[in-house]
C-alpha positions, 0 to 999 in steps of 0.5 A: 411846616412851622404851621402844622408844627404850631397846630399840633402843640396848640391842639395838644397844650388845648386839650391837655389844659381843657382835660385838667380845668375838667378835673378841677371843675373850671368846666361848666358841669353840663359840659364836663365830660369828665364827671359826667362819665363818673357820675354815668358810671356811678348810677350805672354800677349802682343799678347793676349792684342793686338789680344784677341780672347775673347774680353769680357775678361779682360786683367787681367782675373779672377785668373790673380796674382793667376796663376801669383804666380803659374807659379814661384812657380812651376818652382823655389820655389817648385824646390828649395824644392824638388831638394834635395829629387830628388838627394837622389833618384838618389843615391839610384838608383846608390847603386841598379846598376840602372844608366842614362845608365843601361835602354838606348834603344838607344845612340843619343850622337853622332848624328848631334845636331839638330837630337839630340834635336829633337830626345830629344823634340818628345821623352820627348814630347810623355813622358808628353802625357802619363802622362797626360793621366794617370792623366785623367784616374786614379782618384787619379792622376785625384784629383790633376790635377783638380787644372789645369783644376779649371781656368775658364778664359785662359791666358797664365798664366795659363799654369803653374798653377798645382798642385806641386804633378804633379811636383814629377810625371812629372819629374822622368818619364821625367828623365826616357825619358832621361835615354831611350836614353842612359841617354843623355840630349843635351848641347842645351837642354835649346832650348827645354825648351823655345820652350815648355814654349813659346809653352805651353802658346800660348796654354793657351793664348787668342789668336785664332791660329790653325797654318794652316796644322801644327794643325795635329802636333803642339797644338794650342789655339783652341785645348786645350781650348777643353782640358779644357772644362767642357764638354767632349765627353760621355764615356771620361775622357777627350781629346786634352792631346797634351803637344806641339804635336798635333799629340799623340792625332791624332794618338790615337784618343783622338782629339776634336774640334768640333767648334772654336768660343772660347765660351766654359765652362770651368772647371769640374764637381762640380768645384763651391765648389773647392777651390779658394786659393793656400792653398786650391786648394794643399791640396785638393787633399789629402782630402780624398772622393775628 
């Protein structure tokens, strides 16, 4: 027992000290997540002031500062909490011969470091997609990811306000997308991470970018604004599950844009007596008949 109790403090006092030695810039800049996530948010925010699709929309849009919160609760505060619990996993795994090795299909180590990173973003990227569905598709899954779809008004912001339970499911089956490719994660993975953040908030931003040919592959504003409207296709539980790659949802026909004026509804079905708090919107999820 003392070892899981060992890992739990370690992972969490690790985490916690990498958080602050971020804050305080004793963490190589092209690995500090995050200012990256600042400095993304910033430009992003910035090219929505400056060329806004909405233009009746405000710079500080409806739930601004409540996106705001989530956006560093999720990716540091929640992380700080939940690392622990993620490295007494890991153990537990490694005392029943389940390794990052035990479920490889294929071992990218020694590919050319560009094909790694690629190899490792399309693949992880396909990972989240399912996810995503599945978070669609099973109604007990579906009664947490209504915090996302509950934003009214797109901004980059928004991007990152989740409920934390997506956060327990999105990152073992990520860890397994890694454990796939012989339990290998690229020294440069950081790059894939600023691409997916800067990616993921274009998506979300005020801003009107198909991206030319290039829609057939990478998510765009136009795409996922579809993704969030409140209206959806009968028989569907949703469309536009692209995380960065638009082309999932054109291979599985689950793509959706059937106009580009941005003058769309958003949210879901009953979504006036959701709740407008943090508090409320993370334990709505557990109540039961939700």
């Amino acid at each position: 027992m003392k070892k899981y109790i060992d890992a739990f403090i370690d992972a969490f006092l690790g985490t916690l000290d990498w958080t602050w030695n971020s804050i305080v810039f004793e963490v190589p800049l092209y690995t500090n997540y995050f200012w990256g996530l600042i400095v993304i948010s910033l430009i992003v925010w910035g090219l929505e002031i400056a060329f806004p699709w909405r233009k009746n929309q405000a710079v500080f849009r409806k739930d601004f500062w409540l996106d705001g919160f989530y956006m560093f609760f999720n990716f540091f505060i929640f992380s700080i909490v939940i690392e622990g619990v993620y490295q007494v996993l890991k153990l537990s795994f490694t005392q029943i011969n389940i390794s990052e090795k035990s479920l490889a299909l294929i071992d990218i180590s020694g590919w050319a470091s560009v094909i790694q990173l690629l190899v490792f973003f399309v693949v992880l990227d396909f990972v989240q997609w399912l996810t995503h569905l599945s978070l669609h598709k099973y109604s007990f899954l579906w009664r947490f990811h209504k915090v996302h779809h509950s934003v009214k008004q797109m901004g980059f912001a928004s991007h990152l306000r989740y409920h934390w339970m997506e956060n327990i499911l999105y990152k073992p089956l990520k860890t397994f997308g890694v454990m796939i490719l012989g339990g290998f994660e690229p020294q440069q993975a950081f790059i894939v991470h600023f691409i997916t953040i800067a990616i993921g908030h274009f998506n979300h931003a005020n801003i009107k970018i198909t991206w030319g040919p290039l829609k057939y592959v990478f998510n765009n504003p136009v795409m996922h604004l579809y993704h969030h409207a409140s209206e959806v296709p009968k028989g569907r539980r949703g469309v536009n599950y692209a995380i960065s790659l638009s082309l999932w949802d054109y291979l599985f026909k689950t793509n959706y844009i059937p106009e580009d004026s941005g003058n769309v509804a958003l949210g879901f079905k009953g979504d006036d007596t959701f709740p407008k708090d943090f508090i409320g919107q993370n334990t709505y999820g557990f109540k039961k008949g939700q």
